[in-house]
C-alpha positions as CSV (number, residue, x, y, z in Angstrom):
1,X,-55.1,51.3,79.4
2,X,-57.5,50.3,76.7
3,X,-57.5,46.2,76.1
4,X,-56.3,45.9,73.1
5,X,-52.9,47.6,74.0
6,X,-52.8,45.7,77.5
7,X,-53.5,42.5,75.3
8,X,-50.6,43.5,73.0
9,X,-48.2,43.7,75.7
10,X,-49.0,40.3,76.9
11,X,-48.3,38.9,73.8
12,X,-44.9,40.8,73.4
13,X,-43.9,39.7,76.9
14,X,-44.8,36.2,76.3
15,X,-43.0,35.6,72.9
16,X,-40.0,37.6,74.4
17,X,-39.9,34.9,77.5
18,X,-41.0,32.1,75.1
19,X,-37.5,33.3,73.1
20,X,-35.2,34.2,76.6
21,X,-36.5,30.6,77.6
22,X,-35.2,28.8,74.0
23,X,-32.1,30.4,74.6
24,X,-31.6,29.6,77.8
25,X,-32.3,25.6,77.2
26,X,-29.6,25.7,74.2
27,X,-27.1,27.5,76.1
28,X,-26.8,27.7,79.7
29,X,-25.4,31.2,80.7
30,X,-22.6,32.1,81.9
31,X,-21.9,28.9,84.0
32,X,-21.4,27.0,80.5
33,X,-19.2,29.7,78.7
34,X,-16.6,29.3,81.2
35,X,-12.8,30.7,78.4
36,X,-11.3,27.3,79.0
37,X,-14.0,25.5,77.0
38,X,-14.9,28.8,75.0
39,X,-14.3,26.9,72.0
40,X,-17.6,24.9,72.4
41,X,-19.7,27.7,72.7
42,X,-22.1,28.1,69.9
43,X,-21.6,31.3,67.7
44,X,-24.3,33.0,68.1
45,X,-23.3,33.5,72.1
46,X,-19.8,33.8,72.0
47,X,-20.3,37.7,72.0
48,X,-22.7,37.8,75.1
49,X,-20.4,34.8,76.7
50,X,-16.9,36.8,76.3
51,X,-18.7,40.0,77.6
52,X,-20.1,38.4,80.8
53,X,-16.7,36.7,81.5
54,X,-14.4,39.6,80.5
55,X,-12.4,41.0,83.9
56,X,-11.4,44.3,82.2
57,X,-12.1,47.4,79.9
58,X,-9.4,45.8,77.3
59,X,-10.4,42.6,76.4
60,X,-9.8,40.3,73.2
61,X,-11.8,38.1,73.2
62,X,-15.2,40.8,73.4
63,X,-12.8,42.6,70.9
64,X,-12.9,39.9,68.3
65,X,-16.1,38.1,68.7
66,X,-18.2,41.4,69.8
67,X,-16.0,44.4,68.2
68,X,-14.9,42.8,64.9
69,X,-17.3,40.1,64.7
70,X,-18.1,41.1,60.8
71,X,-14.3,41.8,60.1
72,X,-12.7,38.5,61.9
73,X,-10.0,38.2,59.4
74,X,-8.7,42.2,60.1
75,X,-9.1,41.3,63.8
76,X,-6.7,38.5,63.5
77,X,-4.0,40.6,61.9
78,X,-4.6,43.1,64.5
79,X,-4.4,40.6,67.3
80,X,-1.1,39.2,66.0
81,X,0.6,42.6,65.7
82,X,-0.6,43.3,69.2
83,X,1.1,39.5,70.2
84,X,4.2,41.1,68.2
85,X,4.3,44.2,70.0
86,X,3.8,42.8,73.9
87,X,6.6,40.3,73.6
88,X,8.9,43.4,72.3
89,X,7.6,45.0,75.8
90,X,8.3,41.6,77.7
91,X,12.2,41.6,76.2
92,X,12.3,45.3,76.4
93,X,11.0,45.2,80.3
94,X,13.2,42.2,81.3
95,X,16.5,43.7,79.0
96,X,15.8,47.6,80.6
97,X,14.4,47.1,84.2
98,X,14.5,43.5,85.7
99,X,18.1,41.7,84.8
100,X,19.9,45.3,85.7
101,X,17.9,45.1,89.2
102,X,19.0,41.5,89.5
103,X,22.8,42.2,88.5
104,X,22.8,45.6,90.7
105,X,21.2,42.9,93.9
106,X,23.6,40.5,93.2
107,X,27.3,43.2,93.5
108,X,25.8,45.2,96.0
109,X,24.8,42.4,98.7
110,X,28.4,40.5,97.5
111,X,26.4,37.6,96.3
112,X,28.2,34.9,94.3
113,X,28.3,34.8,90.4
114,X,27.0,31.0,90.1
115,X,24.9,31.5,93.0
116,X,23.1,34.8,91.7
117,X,23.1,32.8,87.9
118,X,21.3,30.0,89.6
119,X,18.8,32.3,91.5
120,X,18.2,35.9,90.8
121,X,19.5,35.5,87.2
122,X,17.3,32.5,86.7
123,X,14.3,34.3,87.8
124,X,14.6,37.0,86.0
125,X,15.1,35.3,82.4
126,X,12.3,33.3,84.0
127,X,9.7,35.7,84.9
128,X,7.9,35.9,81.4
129,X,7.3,32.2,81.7
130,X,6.3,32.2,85.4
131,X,3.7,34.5,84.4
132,X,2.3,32.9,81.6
133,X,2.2,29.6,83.9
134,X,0.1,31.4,86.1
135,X,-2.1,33.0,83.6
136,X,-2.7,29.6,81.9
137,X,-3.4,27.6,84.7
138,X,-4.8,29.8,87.6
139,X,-5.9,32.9,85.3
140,X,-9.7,33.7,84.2
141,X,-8.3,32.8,81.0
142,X,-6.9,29.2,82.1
143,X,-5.8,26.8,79.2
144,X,-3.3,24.2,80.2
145,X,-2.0,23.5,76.6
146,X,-0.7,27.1,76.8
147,X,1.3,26.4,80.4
148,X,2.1,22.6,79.2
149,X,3.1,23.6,75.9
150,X,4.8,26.7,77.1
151,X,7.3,25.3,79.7
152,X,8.3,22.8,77.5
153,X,8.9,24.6,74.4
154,X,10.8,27.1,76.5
155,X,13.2,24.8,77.6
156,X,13.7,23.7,74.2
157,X,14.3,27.0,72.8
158,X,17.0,28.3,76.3
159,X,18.4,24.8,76.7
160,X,18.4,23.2,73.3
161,X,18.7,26.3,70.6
162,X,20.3,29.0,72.8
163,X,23.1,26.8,74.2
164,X,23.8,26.0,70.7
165,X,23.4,29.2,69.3
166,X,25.8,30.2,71.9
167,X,28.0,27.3,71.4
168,X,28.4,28.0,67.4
169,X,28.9,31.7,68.0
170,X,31.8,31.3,70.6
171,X,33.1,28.6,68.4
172,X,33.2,26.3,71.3
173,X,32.0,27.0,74.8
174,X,34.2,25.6,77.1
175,X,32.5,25.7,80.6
176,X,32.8,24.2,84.3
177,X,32.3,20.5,84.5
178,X,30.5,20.0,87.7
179,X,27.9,22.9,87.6
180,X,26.9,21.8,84.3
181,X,26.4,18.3,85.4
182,X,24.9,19.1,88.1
183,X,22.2,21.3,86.2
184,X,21.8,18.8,83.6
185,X,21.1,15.9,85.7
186,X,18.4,18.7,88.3
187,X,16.8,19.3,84.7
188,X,16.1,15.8,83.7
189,X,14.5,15.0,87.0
190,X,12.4,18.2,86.3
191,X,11.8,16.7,82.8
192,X,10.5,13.7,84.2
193,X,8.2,14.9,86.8
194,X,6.7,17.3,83.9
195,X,6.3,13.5,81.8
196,X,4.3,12.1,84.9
197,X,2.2,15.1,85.4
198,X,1.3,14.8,81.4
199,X,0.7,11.2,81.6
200,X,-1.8,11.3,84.8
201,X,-3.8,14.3,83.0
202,X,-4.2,16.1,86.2
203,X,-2.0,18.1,89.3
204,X,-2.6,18.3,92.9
205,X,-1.7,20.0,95.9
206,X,1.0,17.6,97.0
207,X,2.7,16.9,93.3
208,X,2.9,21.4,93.1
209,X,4.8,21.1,96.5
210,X,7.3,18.6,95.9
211,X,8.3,20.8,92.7
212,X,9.2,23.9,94.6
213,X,10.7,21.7,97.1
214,X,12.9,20.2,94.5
215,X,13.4,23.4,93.5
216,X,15.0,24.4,96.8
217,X,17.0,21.4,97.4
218,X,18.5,22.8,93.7
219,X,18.9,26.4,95.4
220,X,20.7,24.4,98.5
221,X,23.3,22.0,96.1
222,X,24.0,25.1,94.5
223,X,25.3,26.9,97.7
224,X,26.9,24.0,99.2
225,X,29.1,22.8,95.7
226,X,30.3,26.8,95.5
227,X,31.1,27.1,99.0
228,X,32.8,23.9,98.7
229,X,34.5,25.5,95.5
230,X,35.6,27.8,97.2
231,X,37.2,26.2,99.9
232,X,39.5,23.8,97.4
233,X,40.2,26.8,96.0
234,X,41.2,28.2,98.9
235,X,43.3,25.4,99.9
236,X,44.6,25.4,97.0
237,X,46.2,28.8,97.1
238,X,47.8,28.9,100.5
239,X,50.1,25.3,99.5
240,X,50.9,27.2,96.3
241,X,51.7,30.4,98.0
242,X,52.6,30.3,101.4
243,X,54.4,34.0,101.2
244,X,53.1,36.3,103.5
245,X,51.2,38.9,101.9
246,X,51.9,42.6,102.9
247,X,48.7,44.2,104.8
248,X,46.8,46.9,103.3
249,X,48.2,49.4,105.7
250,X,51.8,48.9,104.0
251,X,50.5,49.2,100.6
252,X,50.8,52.9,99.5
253,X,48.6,54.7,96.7
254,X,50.1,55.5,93.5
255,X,47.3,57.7,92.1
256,X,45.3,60.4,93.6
257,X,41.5,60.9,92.7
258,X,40.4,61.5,89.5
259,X,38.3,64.5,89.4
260,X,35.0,64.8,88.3
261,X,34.1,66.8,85.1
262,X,32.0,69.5,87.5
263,X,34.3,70.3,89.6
264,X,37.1,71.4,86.2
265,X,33.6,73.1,84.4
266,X,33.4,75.1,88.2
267,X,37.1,76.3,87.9
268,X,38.0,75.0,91.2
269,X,41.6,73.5,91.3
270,X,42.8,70.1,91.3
271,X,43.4,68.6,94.8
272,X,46.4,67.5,96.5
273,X,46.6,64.5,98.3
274,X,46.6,65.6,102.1
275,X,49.7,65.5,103.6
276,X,48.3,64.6,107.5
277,X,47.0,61.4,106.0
278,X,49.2,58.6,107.0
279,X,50.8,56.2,103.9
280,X,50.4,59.0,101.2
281,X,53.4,61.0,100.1
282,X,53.2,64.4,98.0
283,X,55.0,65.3,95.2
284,X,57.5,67.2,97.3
285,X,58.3,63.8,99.1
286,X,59.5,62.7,96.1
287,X,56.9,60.4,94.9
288,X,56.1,60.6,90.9
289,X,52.7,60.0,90.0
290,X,51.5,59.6,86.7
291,X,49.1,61.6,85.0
292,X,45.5,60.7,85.4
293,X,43.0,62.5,82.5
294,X,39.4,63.3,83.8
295,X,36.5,63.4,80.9
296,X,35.0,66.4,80.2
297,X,32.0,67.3,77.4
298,X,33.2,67.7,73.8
299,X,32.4,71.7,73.7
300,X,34.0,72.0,77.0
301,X,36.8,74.9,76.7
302,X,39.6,71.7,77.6
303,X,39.1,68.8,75.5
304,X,41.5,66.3,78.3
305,X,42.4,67.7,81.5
306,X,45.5,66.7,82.8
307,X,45.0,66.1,86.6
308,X,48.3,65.2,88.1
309,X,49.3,67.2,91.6
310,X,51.6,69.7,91.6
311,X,52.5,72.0,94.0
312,X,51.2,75.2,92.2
313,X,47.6,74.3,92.4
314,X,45.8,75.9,94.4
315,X,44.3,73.9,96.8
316,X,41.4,76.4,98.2
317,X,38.1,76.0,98.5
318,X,34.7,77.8,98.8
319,X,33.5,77.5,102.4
320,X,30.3,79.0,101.5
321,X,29.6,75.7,100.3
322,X,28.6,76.0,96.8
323,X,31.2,73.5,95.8
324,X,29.7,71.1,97.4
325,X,26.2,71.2,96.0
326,X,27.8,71.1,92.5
327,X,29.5,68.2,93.6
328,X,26.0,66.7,94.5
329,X,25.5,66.5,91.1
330,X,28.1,65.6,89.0
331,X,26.6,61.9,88.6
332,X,22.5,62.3,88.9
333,X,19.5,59.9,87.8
334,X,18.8,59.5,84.4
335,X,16.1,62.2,84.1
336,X,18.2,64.7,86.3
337,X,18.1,68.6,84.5
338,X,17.0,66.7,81.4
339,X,15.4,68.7,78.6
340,X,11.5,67.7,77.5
341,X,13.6,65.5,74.3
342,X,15.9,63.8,76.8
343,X,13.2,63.0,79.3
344,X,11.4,61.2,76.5
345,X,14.8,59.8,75.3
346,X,15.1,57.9,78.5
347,X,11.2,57.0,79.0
348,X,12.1,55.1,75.7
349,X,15.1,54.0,75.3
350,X,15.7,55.9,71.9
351,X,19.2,57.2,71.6
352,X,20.7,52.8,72.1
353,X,17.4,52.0,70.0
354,X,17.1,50.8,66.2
355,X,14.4,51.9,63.5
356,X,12.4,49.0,64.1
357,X,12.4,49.9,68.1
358,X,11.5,53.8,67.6
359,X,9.0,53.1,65.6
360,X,7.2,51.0,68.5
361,X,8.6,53.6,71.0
362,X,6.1,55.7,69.3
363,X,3.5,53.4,68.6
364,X,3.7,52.5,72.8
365,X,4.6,55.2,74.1
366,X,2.2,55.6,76.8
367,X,2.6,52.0,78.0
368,X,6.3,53.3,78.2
369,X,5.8,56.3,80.0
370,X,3.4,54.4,82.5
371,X,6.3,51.8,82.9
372,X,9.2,54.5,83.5
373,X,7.2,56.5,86.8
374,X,6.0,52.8,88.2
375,X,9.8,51.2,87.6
376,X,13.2,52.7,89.6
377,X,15.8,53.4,87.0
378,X,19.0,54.3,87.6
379,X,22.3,55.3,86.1
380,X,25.3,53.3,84.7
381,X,27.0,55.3,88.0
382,X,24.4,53.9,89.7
383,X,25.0,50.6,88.7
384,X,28.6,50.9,89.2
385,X,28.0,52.1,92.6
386,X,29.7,55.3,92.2
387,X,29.5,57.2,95.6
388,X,28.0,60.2,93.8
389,X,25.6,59.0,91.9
390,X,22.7,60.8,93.2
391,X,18.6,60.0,92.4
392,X,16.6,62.7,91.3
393,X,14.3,64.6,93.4
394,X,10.9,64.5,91.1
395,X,11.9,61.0,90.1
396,X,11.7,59.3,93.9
397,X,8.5,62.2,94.2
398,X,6.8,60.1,91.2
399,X,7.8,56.3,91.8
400,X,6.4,56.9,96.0
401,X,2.9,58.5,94.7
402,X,2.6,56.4,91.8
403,X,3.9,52.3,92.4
404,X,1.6,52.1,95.3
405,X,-1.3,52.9,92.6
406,X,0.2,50.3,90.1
407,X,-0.1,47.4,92.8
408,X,-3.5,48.4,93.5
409,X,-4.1,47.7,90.2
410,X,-2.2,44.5,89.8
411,X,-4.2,43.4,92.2
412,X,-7.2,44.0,90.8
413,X,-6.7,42.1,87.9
414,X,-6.9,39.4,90.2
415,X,-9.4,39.9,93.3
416,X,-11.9,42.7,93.9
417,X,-11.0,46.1,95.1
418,X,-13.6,48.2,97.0
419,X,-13.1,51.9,96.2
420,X,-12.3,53.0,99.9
421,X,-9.3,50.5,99.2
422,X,-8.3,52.9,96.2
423,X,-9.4,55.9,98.5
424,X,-6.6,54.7,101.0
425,X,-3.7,54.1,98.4
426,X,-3.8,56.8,96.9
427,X,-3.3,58.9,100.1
428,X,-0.7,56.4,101.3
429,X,0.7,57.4,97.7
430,X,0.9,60.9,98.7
431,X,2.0,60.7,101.8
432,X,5.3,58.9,100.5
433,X,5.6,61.4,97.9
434,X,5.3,64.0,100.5
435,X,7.9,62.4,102.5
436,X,10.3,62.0,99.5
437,X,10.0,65.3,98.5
438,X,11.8,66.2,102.0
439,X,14.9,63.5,101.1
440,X,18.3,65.4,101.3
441,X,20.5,64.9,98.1
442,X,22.7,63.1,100.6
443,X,20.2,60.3,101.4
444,X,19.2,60.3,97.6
445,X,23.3,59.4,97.1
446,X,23.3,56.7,99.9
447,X,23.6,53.0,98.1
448,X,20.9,51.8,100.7
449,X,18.6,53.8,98.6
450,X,19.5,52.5,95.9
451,X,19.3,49.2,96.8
452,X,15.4,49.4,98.0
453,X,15.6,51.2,94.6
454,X,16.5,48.1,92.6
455,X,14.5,45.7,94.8
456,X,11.2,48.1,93.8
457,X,12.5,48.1,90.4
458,X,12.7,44.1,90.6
459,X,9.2,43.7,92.3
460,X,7.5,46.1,89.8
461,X,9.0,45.0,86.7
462,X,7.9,41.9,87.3
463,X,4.6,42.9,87.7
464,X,4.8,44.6,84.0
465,X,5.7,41.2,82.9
466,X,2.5,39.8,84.8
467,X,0.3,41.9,83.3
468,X,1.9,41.5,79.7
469,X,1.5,38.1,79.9
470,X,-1.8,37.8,81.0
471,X,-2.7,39.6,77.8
472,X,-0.3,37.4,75.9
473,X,-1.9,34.5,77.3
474,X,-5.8,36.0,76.4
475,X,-4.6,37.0,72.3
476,X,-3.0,33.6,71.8
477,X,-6.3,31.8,73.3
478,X,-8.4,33.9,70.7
479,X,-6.3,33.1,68.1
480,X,-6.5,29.0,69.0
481,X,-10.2,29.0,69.2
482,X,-10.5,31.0,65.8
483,X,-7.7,29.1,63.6
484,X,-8.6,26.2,65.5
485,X,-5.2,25.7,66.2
486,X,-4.5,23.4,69.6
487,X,-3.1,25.2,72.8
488,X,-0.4,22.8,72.5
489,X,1.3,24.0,69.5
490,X,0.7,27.9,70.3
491,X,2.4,27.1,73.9
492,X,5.0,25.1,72.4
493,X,5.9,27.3,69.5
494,X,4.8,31.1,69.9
495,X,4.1,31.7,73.6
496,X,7.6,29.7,74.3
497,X,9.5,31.9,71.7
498,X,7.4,35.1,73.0
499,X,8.5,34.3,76.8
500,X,12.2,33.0,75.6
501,X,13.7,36.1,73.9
502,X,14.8,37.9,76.8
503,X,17.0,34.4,77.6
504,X,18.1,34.5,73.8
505,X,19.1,38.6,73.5
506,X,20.5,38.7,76.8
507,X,22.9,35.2,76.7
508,X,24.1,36.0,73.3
509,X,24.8,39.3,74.4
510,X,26.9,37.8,77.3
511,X,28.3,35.6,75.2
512,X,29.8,38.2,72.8
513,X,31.5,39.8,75.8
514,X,33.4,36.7,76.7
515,X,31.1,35.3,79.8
516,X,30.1,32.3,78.0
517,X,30.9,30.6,81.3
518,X,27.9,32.5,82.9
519,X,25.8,32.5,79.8
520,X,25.6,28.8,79.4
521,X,25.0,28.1,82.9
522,X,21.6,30.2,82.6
523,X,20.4,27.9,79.2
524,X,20.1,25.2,82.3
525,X,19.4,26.6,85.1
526,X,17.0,28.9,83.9
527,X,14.6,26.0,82.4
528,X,14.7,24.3,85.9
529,X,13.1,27.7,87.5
530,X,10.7,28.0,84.7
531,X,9.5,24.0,85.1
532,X,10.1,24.1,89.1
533,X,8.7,27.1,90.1
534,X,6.7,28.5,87.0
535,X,5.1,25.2,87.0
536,X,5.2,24.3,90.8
537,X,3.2,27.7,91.4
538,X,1.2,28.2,88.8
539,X,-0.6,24.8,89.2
540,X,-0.4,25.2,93.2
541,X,-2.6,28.4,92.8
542,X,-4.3,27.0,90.4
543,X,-5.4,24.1,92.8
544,X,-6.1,26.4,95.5
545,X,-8.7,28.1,92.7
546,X,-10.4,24.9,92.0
547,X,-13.0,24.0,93.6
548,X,-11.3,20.1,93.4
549,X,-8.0,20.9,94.4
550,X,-6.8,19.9,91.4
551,X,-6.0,21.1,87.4
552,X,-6.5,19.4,84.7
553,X,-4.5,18.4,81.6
554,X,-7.2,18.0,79.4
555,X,-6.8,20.2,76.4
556,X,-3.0,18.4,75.6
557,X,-4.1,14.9,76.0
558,X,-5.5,14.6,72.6
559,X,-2.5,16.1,71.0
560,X,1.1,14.4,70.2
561,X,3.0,17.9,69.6
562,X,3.9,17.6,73.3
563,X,5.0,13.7,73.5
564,X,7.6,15.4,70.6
565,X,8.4,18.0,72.5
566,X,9.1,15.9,75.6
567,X,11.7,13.6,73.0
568,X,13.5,15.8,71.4
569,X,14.4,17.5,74.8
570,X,15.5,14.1,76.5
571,X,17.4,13.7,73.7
572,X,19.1,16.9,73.3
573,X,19.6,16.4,77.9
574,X,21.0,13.0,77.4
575,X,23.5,14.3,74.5
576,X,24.4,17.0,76.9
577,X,25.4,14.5,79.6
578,X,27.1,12.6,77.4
579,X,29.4,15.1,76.1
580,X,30.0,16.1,79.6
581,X,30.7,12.6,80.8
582,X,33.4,11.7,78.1
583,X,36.0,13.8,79.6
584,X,37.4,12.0,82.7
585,X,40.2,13.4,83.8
586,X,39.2,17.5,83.4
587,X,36.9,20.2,85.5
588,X,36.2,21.3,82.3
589,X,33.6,20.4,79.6
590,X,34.1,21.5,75.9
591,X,31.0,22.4,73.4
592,X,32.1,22.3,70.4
593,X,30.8,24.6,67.3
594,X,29.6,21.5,65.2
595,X,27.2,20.1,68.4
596,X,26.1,23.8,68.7
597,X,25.2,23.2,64.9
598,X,23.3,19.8,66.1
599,X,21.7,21.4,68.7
600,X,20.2,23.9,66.4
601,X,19.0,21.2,63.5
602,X,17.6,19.1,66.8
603,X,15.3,21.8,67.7
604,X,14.7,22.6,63.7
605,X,13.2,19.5,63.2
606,X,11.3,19.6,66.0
607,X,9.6,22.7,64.8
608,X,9.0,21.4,60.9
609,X,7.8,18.5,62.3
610,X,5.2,20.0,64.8
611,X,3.8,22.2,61.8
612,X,3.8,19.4,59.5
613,X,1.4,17.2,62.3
614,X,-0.9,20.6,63.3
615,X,-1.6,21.7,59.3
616,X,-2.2,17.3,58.6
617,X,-4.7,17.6,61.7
């Protein structure tokens, strides 16, 4: 190589390490980019610094500050309409999947109302926030203002604005007096354990124990006031009743079977009841039974089929056994024999949808189709535990190959997968769908399957929410650090809104229906899950991250929007007790339309009054 070349490539190597070297002494990479203190990074290195910290292919932060960086103010309208359209798949996801699963768990397994409210219902209006707790304070994106701020501002919207919105709308909620107590006074504790942890400016291993242990001893005064319920109740009924009550041998039917609509499109006849059966009498025995209508399609050559016995039906049947399989199917899984347009009716959701929901069903749809063959759905005859109600084959085929796959990859978003792992899941994932290929209709029909259905469908639609909100949690960080807006306020305010309307939908849609009762009780006792064990956990895996043990509160302690927060929730608590503690001498404790109206204003002012203090600042 002649010298003059060889001497020019010295030179080029030295200025380039002269220039690697300046770089490295004004910012020291990546240890000093860590997304918690992203917003000190210089901007010249946010691009490299969000790229060497990014954990997957889809990433908002690279996408603003490397993607967009010369278009930042069409990459923040493009982040919020993503932010828009994830919280519609958070409600949509916890409406569609997880509160069905819970409700389905809670009548199958017999499980009391207030005790399922104060539980299952409770964590599934809760997930969302769990989530976002988790991905604030343990995530690779971890802000605390966002987990702070979020907690707290969803209680204020569930326990503060719902209940009053719910109050005003049933023009007076009138609801059980000790259960409400009970929750109000378990919240206020929570409330001021939350204060503490906020004032100190850090959580440890012990303080994230003794909140899921409070939790628990909530769980445990729960069972014990029902069970003692019941047993007043109980008491109650045998002084006011002592008549003996006929046993269920002596009662006698009045009303035979209704038929299913396959069995009158088949043409086979009606059925009597059997006369070797003991306690039910034919017509010829002179019992008169009234007529019973089964429901049949609209083009169907009988528009209502009477279906009351009489001796000239004829009560044959096929013994080849084709009846039978026809009978299989009278009540199937959603996507049962559907046509390509049904199937894509159900992936969505479109035929109960509005404009503004087809028009993101379209936008989303593969996140919705991805959803549908990793979450169990099942019928309304499903739900209702109808004995025919049977799943489809290719739909059990697709949930065993494929939810094995989606765990994989929830848990890759949080530790690191080798590719033998993947190797090994995805021929576990065949050989399930293998087996449940070979599942009779009749085991397809049993409510055991069904059940394991609904506890997949609880366990994976709770991981859709985990993985929605860690994205949630990622957009609303870029949108902090480039408005400059605290974590505080986007916690308190958007992420607490975001995470809060499945309480919001699904409460006023309960109240509506007349179970106010039920409705209210989940404004209270779904903020103690979300502070108790959103909170609890998050920071207690957080710790276990840390190399400390411990997380800090940094980011809120230079802001008042949470010291607000925390006061107009004591306040709107300490009204709530004192409404409930007027009435002496009733079990019953009446919200009436006008504190539902002061409710609302409370939480109003709150919200003008953080915007007024972020926009001064």
């Amino acid at each position: 190589m002649p010298t003059p070349m060889l001497t020019r490539l010295v030179l080029v190597l030295v200025v380039a390490g002269s220039v690697a070297m300046a770089h490295t002494a004004a910012f020291i990479f990546p240890d000093g980019c860590g997304r918690s203190q992203f917003a000190n990074v210089p901007a010249i290195h946010r691009c490299s610094c969000a790229n060497a910290t990014r954990v997957s292919s889809v990433d908002a932060l690279s996408f603003h500050y490397c993607n967009m960086h010369a278009h930042p103010q069409a990459s923040v309208l493009l982040l919020c309409v993503m932010l828009c359209l994830m919280f519609y798949i958070v409600a949509d996801t916890t409406s569609r999947f997880l509160v069905p699963a819970v409700t389905y768990i809670a009548s199958a397994t017999k499980m009391d109302p207030s005790v399922a409210g104060a539980t299952l219902l409770a964590f599934a209006n809760g997930m969302p926030d769990l989530i976002s707790a988790i991905a604030s304070f343990s995530g690779h994106s971890k802000h605390a203002g966002f987990g702070v701020g979020g907690l707290l501002g969803s209680g204020l919207v569930v326990s503060c604005f719902t209940l009053g919105y719910l109050a005003f709308l049933s023009n007076g909620a009138h609801i059980n007096k000790r259960p409400f107590m009970r929750d109000v006074a378990f919240y206020l504790v929570a409330l001021a354990g939350l204060v503490a942890v906020y004032r100190v400016g850090y959580v440890t291993v012990q303080v994230s124990l003794m909140a899921l242990g409070l939790y628990a001893l909530y769980t445990v005064s729960v069972v014990r006031m029902q069970h003692s319920t019941d047993e007043t109740l109980s008491n109650e009924a045998e002084a006011a009743d002592p008549v003996e009550k006929p046993s269920p041998a002596e009662t006698k039917p009045t009303t035979p079977p209704v038929v299913g609509p396959a069995m009158l499109e088949q043409g086979g006849g009606v059925p009597r009841p059997d006369k070797s059966v003991k306690g039910v009498e034919t017509p010829s025995q002179g019992v008169e039974y009234p007529p019973t209508y089964a429901e049949v399609a609209l083009d169907s050559p009988s528009s209502t089929v009477s279906t009351a016995p009489s001796s000239d039906v004829d009560m044959s049947f096929d013994e080849s056994g084709e009846g039978e399989r026809d009978a299989d199917d009278t009540v199937t899984s959603p996507t049962h024999r559907a046509s390509v347009r049904g199937y894509l009716a159900v992936v969505t959701g479109w035929n109960d949808a509005t404009l503004v929901s087809r028009c993101i069903a379209v936008v989303a749809f593969p996140v919705f189709w991805a959803r549908h063959v990793t979450v169990p759905l099942l019928t309304h005859a499903s739900m209702d535990h109808d004995p025919r109600a049977c799943l489809s084959r290719v739909d059990v085929v697709c949930w065993a190959f494929c939810i094995p796959l989606f765990v994989l990859y929830v848990v890759y978003r949080v530790v690191a997968v080798s590719h033998e792992l993947v190797m090994g899941v995805a021929a576990t994932g065949l050989v399930l769908a293998f087996v449940a290929a070979l599942l009779s209709a009749e085991t397809r029909r049993s409510s055991s399957v069904h059940l394991a259905g609904m506890a997949l469908a609880l366990m994976t639609s709770s991981m859709w929410v985990f993985l929605v909100g860690h994205e949630i949690v990622a957009i609303l960080h870029v949108l902090g650090v480039t408005l400059s807006i605290s974590g505080g306020t986007l916690g308190i305010l958007v992420l607490a809104w975001g995470n809060s309307m499945g309480d919001f939908f699904g409460n006023a849609t309960l109240a509506r229906q007349g179970h106010v009762q039920m409705a209210s009780a989940a404004c209270i006792a779904g903020p103690i899950f979300n502070t108790l064990v959103g909170g609890g956990l998050s920071l207690l895996l957080g710790c276990f991250r840390s190399k400390e043990s411990t997380v800090a509160l940094w980011s809120v302690s230079e802001k008042s929007t949470l010291r607000s927060g925390f006061c107009i929730l004591l306040v709107c608590l300490v009204s709530l007790l004192v409404v409930g503690g007027q009435v002496q001498h009733t079990h019953r404790v009446s919200l009436t339309k006008w504190f539902g109206v002061f409710l609302m204003g409370l939480y109003s002012v709150f919200c003008v009054a953080t915007l007024a203090e972020e926009t001064t600042s």
